[in-house]
PADOMAR-606670 format. One record per atom (N, C-alpha, C): x, y, z; atom name. Coordinates in steps of 0.1 Angstrom, whole numbers, padded with zeros to 4 digits. Layout:
BEGIN
ATOM      px      py      pz   atom
ATOM       X       Y       Z     CA
...
//
This chain:
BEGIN
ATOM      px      py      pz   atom
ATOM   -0584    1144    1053      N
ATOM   -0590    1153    1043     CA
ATOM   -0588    1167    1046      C
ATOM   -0592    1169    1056      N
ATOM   -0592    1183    1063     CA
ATOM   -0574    1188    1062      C
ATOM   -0568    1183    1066      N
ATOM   -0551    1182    1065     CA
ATOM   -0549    1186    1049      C
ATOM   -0556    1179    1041      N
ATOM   -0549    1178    1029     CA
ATOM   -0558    1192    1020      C
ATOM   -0569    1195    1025      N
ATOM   -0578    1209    1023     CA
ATOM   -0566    1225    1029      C
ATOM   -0558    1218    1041      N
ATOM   -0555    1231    1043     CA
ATOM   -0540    1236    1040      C
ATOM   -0537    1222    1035      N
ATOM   -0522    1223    1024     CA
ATOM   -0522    1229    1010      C
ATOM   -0536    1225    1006      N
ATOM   -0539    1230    0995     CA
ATOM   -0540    1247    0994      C
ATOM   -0552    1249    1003      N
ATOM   -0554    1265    1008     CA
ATOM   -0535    1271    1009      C
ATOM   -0530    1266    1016      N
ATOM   -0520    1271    1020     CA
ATOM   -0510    1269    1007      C
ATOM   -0506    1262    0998      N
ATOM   -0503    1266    0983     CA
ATOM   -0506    1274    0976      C
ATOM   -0521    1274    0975      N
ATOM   -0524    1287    0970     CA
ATOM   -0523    1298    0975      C
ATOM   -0525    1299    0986      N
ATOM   -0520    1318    0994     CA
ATOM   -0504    1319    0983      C
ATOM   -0496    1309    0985      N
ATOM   -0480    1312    0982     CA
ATOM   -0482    1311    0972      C
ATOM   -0487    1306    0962      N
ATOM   -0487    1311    0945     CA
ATOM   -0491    1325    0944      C
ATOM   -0502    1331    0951      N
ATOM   -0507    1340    0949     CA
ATOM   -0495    1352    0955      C
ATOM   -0493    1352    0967      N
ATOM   -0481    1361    0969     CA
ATOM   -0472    1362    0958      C
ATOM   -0464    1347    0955      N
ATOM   -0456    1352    0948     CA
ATOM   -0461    1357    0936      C
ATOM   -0470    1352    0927      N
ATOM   -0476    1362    0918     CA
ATOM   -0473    1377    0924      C
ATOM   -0482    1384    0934      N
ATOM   -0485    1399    0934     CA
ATOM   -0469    1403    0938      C
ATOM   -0456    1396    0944      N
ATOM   -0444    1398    0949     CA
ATOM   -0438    1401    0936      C
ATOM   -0443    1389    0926      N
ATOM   -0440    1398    0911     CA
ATOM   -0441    1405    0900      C
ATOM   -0454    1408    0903      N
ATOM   -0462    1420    0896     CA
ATOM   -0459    1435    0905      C
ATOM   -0454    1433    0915      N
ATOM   -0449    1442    0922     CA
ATOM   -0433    1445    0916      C
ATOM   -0426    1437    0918      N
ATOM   -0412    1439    0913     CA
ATOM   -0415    1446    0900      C
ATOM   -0423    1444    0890      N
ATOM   -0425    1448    0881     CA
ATOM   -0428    1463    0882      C
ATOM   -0435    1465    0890      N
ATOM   -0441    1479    0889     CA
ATOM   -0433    1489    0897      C
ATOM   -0424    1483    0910      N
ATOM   -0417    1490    0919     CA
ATOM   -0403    1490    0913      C
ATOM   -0400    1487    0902      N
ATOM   -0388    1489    0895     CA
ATOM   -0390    1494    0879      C
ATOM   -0399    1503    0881      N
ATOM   -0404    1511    0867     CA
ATOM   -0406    1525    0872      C
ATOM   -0395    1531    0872      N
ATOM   -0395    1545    0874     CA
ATOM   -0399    1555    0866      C
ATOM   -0396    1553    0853      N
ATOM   -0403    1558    0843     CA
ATOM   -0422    1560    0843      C
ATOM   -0423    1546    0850      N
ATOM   -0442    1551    0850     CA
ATOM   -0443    1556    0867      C
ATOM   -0435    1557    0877      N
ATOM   -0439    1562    0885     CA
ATOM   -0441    1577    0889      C
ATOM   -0453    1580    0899      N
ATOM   -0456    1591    0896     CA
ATOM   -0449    1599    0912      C
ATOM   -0446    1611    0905      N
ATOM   -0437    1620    0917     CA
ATOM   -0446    1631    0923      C
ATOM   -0445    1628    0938      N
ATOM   -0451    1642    0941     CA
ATOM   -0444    1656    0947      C
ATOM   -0441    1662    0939      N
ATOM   -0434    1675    0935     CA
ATOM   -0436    1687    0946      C
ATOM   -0449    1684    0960      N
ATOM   -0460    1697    0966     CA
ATOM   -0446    1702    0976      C
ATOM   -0455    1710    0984      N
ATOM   -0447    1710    0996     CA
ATOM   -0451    1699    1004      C
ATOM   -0443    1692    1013      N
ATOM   -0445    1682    1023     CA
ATOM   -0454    1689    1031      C
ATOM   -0463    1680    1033      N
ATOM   -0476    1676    1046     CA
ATOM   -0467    1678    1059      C
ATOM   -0460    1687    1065      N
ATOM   -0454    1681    1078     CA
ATOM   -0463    1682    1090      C
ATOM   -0475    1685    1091      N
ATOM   -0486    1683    1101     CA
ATOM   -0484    1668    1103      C
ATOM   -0490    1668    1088      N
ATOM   -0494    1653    1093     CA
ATOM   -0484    1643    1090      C
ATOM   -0473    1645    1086      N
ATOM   -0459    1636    1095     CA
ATOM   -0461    1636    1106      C
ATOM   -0461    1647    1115      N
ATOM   -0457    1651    1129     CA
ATOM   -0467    1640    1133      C
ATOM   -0482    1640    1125      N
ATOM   -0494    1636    1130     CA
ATOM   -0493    1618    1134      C
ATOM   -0485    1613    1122      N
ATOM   -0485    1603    1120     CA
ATOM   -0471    1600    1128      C
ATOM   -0462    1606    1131      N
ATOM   -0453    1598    1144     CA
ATOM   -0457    1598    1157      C
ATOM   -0465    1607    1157      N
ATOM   -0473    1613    1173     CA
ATOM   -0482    1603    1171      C
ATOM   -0492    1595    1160      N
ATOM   -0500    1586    1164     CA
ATOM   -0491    1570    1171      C
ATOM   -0477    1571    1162      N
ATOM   -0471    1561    1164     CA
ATOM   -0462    1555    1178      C
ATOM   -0469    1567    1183      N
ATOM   -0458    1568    1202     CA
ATOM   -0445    1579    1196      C
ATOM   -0443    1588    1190      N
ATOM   -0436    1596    1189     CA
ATOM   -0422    1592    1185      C
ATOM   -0410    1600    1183      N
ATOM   -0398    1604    1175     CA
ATOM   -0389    1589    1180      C
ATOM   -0390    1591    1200      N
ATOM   -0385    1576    1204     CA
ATOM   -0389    1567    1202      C
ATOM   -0404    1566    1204      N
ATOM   -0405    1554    1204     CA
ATOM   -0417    1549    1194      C
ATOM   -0416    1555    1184      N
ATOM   -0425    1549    1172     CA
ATOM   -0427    1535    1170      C
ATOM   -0437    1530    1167      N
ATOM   -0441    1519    1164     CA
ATOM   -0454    1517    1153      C
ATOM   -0452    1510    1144      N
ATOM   -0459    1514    1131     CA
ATOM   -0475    1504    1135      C
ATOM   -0469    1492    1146      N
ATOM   -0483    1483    1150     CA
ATOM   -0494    1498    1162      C
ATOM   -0487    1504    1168      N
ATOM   -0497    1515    1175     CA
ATOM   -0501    1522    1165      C
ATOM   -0499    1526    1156      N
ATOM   -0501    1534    1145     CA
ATOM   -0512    1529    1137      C
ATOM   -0513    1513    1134      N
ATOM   -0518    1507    1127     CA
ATOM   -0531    1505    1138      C
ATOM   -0531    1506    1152      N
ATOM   -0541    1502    1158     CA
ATOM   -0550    1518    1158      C
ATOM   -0541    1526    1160      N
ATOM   -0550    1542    1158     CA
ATOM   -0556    1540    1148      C
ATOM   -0552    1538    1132      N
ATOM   -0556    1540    1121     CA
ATOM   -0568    1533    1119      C
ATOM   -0569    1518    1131      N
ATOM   -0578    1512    1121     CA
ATOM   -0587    1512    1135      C
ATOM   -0587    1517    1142      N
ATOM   -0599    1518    1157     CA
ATOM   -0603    1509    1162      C
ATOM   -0616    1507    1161      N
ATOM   -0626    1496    1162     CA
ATOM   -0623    1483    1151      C
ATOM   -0614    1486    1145      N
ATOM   -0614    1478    1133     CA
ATOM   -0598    1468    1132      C
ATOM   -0590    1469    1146      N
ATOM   -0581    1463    1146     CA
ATOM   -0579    1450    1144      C
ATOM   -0587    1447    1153      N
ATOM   -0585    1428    1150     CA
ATOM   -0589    1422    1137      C
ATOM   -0599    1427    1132      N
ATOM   -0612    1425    1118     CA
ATOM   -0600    1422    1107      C
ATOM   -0592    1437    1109      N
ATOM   -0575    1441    1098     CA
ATOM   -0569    1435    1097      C
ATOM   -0561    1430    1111      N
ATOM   -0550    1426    1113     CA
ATOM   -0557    1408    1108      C
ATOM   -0564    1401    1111      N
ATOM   -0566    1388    1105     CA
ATOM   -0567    1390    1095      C
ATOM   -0577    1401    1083      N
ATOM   -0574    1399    1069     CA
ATOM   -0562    1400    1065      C
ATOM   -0554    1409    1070      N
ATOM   -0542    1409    1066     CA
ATOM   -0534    1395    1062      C
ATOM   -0536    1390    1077      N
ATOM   -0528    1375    1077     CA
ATOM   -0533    1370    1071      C
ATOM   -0543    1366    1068      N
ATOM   -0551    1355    1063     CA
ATOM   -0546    1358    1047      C
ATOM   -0548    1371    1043      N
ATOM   -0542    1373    1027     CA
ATOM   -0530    1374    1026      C
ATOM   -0519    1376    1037      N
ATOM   -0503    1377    1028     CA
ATOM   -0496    1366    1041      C
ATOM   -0503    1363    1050      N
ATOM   -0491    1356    1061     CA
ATOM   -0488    1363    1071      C
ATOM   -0487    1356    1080      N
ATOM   -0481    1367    1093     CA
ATOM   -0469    1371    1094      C
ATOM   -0461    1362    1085      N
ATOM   -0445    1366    1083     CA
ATOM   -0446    1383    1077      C
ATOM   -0448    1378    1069      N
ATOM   -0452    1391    1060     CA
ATOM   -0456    1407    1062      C
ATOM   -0467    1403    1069      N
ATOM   -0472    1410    1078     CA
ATOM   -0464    1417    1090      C
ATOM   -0458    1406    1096      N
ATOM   -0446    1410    1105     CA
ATOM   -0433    1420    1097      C
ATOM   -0431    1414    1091      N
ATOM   -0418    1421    1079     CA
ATOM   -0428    1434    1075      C
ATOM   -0438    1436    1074      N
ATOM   -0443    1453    1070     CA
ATOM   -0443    1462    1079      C
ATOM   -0443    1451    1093      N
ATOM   -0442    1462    1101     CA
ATOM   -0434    1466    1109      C
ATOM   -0422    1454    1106      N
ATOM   -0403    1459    1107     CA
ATOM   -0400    1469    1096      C
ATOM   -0404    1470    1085      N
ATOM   -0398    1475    1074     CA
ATOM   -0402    1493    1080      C
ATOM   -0420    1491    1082      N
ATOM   -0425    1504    1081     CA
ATOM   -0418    1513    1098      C
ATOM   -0420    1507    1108      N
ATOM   -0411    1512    1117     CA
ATOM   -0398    1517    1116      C
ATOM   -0386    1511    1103      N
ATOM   -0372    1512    1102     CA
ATOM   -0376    1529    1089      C
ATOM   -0384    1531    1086      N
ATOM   -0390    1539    1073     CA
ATOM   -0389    1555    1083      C
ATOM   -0399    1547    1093      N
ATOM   -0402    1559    1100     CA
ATOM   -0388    1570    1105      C
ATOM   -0383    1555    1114      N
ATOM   -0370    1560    1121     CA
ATOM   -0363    1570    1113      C
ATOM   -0363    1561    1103      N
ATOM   -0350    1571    1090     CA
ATOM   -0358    1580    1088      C
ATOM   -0371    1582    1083      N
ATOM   -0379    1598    1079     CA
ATOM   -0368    1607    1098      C
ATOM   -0374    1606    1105      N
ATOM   -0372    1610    1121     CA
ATOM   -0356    1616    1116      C
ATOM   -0350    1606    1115      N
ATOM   -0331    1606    1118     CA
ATOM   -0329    1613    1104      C
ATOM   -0334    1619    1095      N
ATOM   -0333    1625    1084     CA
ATOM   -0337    1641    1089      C
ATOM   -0349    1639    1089      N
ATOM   -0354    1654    1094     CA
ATOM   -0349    1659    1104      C
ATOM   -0339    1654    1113      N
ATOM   -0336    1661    1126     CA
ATOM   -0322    1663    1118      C
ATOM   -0315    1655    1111      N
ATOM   -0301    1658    1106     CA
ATOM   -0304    1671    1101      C
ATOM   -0314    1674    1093      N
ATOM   -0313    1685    1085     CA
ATOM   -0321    1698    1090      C
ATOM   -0322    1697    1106      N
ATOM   -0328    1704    1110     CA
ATOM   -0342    1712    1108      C
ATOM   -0346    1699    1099      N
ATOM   -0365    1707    1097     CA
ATOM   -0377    1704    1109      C
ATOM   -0380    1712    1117      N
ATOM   -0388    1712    1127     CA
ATOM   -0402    1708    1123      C
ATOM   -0412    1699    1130      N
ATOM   -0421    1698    1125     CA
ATOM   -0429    1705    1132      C
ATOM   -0442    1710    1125      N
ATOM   -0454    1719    1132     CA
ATOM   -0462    1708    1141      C
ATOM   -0473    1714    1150      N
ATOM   -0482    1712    1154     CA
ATOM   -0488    1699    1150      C
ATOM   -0493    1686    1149      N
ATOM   -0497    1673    1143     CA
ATOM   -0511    1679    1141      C
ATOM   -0514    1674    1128      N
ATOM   -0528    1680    1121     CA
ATOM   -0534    1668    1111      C
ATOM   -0543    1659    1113      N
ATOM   -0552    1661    1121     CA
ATOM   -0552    1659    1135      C
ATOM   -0557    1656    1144      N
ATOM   -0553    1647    1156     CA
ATOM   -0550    1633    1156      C
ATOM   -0537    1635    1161      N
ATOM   -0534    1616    1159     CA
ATOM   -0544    1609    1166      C
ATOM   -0552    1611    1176      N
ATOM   -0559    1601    1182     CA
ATOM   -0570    1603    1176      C
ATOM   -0572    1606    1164      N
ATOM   -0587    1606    1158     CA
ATOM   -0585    1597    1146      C
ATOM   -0590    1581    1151      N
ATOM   -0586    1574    1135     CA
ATOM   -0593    1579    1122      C
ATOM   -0602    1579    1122      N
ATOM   -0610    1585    1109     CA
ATOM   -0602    1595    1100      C
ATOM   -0598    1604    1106      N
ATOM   -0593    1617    1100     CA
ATOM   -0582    1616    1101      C
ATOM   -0573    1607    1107      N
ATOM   -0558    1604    1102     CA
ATOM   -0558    1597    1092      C
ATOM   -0567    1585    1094      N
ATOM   -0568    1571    1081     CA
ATOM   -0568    1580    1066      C
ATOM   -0576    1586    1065      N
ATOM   -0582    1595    1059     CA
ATOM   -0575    1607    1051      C
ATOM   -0567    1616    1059      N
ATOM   -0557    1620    1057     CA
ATOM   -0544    1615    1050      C
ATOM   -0542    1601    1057      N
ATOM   -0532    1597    1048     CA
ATOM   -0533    1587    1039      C
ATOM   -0548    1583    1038      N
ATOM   -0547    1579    1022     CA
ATOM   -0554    1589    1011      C
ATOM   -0558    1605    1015      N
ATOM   -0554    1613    1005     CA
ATOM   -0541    1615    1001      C
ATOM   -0530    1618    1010      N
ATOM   -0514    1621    1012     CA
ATOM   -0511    1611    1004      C
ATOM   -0518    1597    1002      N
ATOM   -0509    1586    0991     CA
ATOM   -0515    1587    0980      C
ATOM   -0529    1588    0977      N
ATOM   -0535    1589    0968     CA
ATOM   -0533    1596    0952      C
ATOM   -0526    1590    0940      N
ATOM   -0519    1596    0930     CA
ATOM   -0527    1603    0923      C
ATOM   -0522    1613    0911      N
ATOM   -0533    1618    0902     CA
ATOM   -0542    1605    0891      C
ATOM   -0538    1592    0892      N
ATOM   -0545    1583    0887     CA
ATOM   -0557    1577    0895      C
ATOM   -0557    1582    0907      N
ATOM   -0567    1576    0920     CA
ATOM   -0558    1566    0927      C
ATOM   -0548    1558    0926      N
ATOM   -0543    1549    0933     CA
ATOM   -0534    1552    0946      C
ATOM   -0539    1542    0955      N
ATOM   -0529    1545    0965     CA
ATOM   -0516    1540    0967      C
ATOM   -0507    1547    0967      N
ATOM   -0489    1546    0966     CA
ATOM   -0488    1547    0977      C
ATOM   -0477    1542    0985      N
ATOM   -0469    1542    0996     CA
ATOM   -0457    1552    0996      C
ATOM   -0449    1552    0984      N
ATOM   -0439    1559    0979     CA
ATOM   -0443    1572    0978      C
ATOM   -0455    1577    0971      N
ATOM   -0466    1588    0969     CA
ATOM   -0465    1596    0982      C
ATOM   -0473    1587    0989      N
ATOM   -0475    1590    1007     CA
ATOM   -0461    1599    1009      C
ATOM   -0451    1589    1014      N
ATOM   -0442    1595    1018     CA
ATOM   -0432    1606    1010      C
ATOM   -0437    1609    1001      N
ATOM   -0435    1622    0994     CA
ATOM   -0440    1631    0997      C
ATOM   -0453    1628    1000      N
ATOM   -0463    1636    1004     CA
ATOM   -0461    1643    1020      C
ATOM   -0453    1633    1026      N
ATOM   -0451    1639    1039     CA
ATOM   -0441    1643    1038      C
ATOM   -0427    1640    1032      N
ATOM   -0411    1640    1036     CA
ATOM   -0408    1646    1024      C
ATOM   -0410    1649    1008      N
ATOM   -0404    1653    0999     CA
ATOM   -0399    1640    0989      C
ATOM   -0398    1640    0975      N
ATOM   -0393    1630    0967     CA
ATOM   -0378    1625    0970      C
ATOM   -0369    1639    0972      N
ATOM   -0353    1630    0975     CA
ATOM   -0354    1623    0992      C
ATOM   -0361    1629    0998      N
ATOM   -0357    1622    1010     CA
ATOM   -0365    1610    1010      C
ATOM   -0377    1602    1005      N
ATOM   -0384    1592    1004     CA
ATOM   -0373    1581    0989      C
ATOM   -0366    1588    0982      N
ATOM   -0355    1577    0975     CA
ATOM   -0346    1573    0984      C
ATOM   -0341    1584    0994      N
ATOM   -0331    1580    1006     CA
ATOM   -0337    1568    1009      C
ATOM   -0347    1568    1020      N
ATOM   -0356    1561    1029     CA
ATOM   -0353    1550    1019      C
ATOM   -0361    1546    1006      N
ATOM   -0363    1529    0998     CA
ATOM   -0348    1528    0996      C
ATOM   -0336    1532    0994      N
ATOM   -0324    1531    0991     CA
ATOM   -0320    1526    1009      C
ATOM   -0326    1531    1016      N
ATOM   -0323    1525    1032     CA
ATOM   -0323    1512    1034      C
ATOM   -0342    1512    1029      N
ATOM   -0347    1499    1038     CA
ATOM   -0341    1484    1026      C
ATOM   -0339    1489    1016      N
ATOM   -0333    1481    1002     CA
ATOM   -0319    1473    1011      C
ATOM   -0317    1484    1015      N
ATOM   -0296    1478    1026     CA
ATOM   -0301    1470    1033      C
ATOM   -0311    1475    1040      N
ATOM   -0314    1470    1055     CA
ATOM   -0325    1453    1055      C
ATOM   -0331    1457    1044      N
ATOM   -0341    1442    1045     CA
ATOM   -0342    1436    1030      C
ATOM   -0339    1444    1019      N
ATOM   -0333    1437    1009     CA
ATOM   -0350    1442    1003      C
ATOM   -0350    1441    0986      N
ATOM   -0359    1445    0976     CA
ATOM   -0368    1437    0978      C
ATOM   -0372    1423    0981      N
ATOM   -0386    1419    0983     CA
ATOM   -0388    1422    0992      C
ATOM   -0389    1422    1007      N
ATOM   -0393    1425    1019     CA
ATOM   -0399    1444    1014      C
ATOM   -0391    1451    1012      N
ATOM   -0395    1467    1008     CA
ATOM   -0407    1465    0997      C
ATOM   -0408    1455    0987      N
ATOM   -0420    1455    0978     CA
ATOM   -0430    1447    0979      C
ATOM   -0431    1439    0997      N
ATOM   -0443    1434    1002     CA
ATOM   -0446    1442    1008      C
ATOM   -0439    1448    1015      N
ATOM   -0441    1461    1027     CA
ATOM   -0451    1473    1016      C
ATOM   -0444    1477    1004      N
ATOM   -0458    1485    0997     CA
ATOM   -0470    1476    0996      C
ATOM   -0467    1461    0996      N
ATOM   -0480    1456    0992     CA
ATOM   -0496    1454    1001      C
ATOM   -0487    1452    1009      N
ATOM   -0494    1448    1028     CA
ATOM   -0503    1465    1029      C
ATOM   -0490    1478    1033      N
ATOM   -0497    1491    1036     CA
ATOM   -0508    1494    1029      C
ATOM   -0501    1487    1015      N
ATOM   -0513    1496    0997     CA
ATOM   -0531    1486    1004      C
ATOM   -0529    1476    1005      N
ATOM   -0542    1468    1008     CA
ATOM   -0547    1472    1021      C
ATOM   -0540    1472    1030      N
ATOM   -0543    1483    1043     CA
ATOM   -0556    1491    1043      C
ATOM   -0546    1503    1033      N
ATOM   -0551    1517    1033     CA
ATOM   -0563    1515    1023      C
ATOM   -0568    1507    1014      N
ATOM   -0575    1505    1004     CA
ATOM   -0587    1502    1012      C
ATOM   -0582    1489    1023      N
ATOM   -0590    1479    1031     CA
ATOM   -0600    1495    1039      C
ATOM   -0591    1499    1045      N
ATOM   -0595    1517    1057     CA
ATOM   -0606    1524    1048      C
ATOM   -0601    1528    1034      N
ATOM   -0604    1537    1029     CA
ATOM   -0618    1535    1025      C
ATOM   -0623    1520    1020      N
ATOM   -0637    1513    1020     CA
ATOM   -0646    1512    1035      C
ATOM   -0634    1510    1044      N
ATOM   -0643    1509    1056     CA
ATOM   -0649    1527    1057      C
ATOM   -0637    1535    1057      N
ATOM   -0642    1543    1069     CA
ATOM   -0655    1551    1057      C
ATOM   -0652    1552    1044      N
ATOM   -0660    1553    1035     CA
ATOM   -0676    1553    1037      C
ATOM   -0679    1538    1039      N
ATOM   -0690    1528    1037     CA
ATOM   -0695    1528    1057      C
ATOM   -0685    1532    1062      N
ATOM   -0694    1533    1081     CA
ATOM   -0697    1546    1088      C
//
C-alpha cells in the first residue's frame, strides 16, 4: 500500500510539473506581454551576486543559493525537491551557473568593468532582498529575465536565453525560470515574515 501511495504522489508531482512546464512555455514564449527593463544596469549588485557566487572563476549558482538562503538552506533546497524533483532542481542549477558564466564572458568581451559589490555578498538578507527587487516587474511579479536585465541590460540577457536555449534546449531554460521564480518568492516570504 505504502508503494502504491508513493507512485501515486509521485504521478502527481509529474502531472503537475508538466502542467506549470506548460503554462510556462506559454508565458516564456509571449513576448509581446513581456515586460522590459529599459534602467541602467544594477552592476553593484552583479558584481554582488558573482562575488556571492565564488567570483568570475569560479562561480557557482549552489554557493550563491546557500548565501541567499542562510539559515534556510536545507529547509529550501528540500522544498524545492520535493516540488519540482531533484533533476530539475539540478538542471536550474547547471542552467543558472552556464547564465552566469556568459553574463561574466560577455561583460569582459565588451570591456564593462564592474564597481565595488553592493550590497555585501555575505549578507543574505540584503542580497536575497536586493535581488528580488532587481526581478521584481511593474506588475509586482518576480521575473528571472526582469532580474537579469536589471543587472546586465535587455540585449545582453536575449544573448544569455538565446545561449542557454543552444546549450540545454527551451524546456530545461523554462524550468530553470520556474525553480529561481519559486526560490525568490519562497526567500522573499521568508525573509519578509522573520
Amino acid at each position: 500500500m505504502l508503494r502504491f501511495l508513493k507512485r501515486v504522489a509521485k504521478l502527481r508531482r509529474i502531472a503537475v510539473a508538466s502542467f506549470v512546464v506548460g503554462l510556462a512555455t506559454t508565458m516564456v514564449h509571449a513576448p509581446a506581454e513581456a515586460i522590459v527593463f529599459e534602467g541602467t544596469p544594477d552592476l553593484a549588485l552583479t558584481a554582488a551576486l558573482v562575488k556571492a557566487g565564488g567570483g568570475a572563476k569560479n562561480f557557482s549558482s549552489f554557493k550563491l543559493f546557500k548565501v541567499v538562503t542562510g539559515g534556510l538552506t536545507a529547509a529550501e533546497a528540500t522544498k524545492l525537491t520535493n516540488q519540482f524533483g531533484a533533476q530539475d532542481v539540478k538542471d536550474t542549477f547547471a542552467v543558472f551557473d552556464y547564465a552566469i558564466d556568459d553574463v561574466v564572458r560577455i561583460v569582459t568581451a565588451k570591456h564593462i568593468a564592474l564597481p565595488p559589490a553592493a550590497p555585501e555578498p555575505t549578507d543574505a538578507k540584503a542580497l536575497a532582498v536586493a535581488l528580488y527587487k532587481a526581478g521584481t516587474t511593474t506588475t509586482g511579479n518576480w521575473d528571472v529575465g526582469y532580474m537579469l536585465e536589471h543587472l546586465i541590460t535587455h540585449p545582453i540577457h536575449h544573448v544569455i536565453m538565446h545561449d542557454i536555449d543552444a546549450k540545454f534546449g527551451a524546456q530545461k531554460n523554462e524550468v530553470f525560470h520556474i525553480v529561481l521564480s519559486q526560490m525568490m518568492d519562497d526567500l522573499a516570504v521568508a525573509y519578509k515574515n522573520g
